[in-house]
Z-matrix of the N, CA and C atoms (Angstrom, degrees):
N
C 1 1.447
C 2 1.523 1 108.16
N 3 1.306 2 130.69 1 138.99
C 4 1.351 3 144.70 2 -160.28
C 5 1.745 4 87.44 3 -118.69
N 6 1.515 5 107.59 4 115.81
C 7 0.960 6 122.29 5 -178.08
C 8 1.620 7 104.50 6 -116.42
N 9 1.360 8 129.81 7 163.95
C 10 1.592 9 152.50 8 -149.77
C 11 1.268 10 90.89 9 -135.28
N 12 1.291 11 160.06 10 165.54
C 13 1.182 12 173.68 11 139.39
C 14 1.476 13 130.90 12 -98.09
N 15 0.930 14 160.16 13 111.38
C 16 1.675 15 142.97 14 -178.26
C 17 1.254 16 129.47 15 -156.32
N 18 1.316 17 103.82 16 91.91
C 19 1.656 18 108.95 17 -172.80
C 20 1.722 19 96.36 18 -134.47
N 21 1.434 20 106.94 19 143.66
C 22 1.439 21 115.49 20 141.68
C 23 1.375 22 133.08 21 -34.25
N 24 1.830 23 114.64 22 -59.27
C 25 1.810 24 122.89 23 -161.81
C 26 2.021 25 85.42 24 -89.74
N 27 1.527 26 89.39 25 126.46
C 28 1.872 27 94.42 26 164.51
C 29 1.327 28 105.52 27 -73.81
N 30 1.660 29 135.54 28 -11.11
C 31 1.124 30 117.43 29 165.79
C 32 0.930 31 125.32 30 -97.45
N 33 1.417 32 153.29 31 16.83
C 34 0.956 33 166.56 32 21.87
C 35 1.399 34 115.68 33 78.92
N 36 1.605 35 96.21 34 -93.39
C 37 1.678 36 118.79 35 174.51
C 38 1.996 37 112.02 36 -52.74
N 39 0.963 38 103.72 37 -31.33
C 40 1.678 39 114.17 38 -175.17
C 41 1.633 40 92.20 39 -84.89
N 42 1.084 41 134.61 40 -76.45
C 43 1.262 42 137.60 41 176.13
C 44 2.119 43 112.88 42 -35.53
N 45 1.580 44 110.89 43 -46.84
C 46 1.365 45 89.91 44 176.72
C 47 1.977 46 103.53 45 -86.65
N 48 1.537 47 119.23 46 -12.71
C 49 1.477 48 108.35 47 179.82
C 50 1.623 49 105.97 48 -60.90
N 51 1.429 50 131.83 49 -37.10
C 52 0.998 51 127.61 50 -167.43
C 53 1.353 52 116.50 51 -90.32
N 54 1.383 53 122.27 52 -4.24
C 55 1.710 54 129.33 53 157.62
C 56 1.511 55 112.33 54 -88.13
N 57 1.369 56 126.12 55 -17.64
C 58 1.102 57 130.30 56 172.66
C 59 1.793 58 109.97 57 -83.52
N 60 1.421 59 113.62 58 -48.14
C 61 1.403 60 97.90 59 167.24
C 62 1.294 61 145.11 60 -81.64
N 63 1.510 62 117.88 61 10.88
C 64 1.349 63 142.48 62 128.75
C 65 1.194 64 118.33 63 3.85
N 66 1.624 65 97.53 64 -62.57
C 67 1.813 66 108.58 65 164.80
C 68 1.228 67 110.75 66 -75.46
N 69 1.993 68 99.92 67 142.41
C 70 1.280 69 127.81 68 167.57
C 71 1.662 70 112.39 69 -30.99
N 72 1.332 71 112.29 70 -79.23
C 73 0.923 72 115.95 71 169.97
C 74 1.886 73 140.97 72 -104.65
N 75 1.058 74 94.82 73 33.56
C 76 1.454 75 115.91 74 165.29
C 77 1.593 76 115.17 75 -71.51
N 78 1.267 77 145.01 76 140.00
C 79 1.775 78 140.01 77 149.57
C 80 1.354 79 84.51 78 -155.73
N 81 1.649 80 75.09 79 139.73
C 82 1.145 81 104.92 80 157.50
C 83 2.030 82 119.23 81 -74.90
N 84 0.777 83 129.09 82 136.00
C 85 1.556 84 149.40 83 -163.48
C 86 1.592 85 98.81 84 -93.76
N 87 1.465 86 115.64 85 -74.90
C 88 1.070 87 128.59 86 -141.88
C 89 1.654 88 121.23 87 -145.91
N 90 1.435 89 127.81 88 111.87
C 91 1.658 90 129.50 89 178.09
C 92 1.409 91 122.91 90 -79.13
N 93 1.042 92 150.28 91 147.52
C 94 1.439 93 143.09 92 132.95
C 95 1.291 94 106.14 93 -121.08
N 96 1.642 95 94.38 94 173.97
C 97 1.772 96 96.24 95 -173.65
C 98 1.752 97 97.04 96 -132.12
N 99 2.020 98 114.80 97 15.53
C 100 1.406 99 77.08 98 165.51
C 101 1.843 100 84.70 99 -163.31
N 102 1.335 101 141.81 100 -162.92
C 103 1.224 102 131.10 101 159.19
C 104 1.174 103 143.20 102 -45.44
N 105 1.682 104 111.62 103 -36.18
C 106 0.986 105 139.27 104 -152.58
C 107 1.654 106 91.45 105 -99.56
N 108 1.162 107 121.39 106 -75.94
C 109 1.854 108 114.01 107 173.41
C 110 1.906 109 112.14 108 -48.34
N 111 1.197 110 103.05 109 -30.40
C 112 1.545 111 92.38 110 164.40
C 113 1.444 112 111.11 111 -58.46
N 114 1.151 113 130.74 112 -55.64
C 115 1.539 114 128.24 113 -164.08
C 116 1.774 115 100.92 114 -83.22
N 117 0.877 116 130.52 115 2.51
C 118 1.332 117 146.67 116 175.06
C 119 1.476 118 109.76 117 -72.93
N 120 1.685 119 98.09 118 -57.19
C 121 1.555 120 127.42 119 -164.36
C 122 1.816 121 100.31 120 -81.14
N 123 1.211 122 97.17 121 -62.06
C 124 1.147 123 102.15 122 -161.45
C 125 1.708 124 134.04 123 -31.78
N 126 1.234 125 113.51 124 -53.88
C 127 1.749 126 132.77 125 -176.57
C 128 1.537 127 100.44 126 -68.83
N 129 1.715 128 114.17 127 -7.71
C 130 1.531 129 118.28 128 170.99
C 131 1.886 130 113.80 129 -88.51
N 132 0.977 131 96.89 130 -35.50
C 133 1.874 132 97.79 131 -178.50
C 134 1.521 133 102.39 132 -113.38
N 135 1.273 134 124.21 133 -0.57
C 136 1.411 135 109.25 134 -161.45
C 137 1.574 136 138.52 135 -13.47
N 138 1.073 137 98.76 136 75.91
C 139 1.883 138 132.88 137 175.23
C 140 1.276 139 94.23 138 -37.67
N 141 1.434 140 120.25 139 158.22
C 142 1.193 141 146.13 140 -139.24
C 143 1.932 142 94.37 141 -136.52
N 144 1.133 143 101.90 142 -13.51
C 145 1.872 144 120.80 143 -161.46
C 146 1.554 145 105.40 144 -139.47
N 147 1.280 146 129.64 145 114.00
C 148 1.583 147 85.83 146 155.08
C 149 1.862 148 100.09 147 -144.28
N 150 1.347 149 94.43 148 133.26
C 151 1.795 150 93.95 149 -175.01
C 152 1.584 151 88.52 150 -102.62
N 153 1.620 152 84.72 151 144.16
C 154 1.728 153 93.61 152 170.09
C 155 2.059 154 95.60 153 -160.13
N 156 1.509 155 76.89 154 154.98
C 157 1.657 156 93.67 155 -168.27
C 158 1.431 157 91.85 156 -67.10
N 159 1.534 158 134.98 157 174.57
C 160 1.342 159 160.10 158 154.10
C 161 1.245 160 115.59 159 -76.82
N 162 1.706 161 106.72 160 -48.59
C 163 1.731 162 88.74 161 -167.55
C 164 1.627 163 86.48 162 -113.45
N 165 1.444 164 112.16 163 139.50
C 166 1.258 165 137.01 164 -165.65
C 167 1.480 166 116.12 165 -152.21
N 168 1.373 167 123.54 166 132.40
C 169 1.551 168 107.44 167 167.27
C 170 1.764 169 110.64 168 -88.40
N 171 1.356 170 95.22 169 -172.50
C 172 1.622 171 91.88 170 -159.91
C 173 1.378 172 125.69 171 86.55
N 174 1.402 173 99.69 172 -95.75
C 175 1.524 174 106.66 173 151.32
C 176 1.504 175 116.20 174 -166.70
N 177 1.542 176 81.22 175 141.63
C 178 1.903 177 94.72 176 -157.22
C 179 1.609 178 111.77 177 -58.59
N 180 0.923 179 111.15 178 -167.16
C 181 1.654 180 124.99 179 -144.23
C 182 1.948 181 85.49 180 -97.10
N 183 1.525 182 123.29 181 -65.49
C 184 1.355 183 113.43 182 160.18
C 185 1.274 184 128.27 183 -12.51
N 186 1.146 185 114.26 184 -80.68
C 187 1.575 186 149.88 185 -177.41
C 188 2.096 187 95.04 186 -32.79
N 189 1.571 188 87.98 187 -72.35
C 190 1.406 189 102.32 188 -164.34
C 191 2.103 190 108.79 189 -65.03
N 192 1.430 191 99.50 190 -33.46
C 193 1.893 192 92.44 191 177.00
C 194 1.633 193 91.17 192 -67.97
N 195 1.173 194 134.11 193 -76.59
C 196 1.428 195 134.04 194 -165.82
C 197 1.841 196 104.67 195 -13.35
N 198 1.460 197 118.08 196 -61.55
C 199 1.058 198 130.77 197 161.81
C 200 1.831 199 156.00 198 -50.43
N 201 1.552 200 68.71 199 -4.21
C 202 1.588 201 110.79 200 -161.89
C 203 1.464 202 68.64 201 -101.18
N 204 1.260 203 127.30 202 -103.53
C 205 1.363 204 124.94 203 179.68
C 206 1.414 205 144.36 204 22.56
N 207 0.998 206 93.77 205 -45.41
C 208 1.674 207 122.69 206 -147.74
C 209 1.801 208 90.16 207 -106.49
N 210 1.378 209 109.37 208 -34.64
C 211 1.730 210 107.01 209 -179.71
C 212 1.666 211 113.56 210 -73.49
């Protein structure tokens, strides 16, 4: 599974990439650190998965799946 990544805290994002690749076939693809580079990123790897935090500056994690959507 080709997973998207998206959190604000790099410890955070490093800490859930390495419980996520645990699985055989799980990778992570792709990082951002806020809404706005998610929707940036996204229409480039289009992940199959994508976890992302809620509260985010820039623009929050809500904001940015709604938008995610729509691509």
């Amino acid at each position: 599974m080709r997973i998207f990544l998206v959190d604000d805290n790099a410890v955070a994002r490093n800490a859930i990439k390495a419980a996520l690749q645990r699985h055989r076939d799980w990778v992570v693809v792709a990082e951002a650190r806020d809404g706005r580079e998610a929707l940036e990123t996204f229409s480039d790897i289009r992940p199959e998965l994508t976890v992302m935090d809620l509260t985010m500056p820039e623009m929050n994690g809500l904001e940015a799946a709604g938008r995610l959507t729509e691509l």
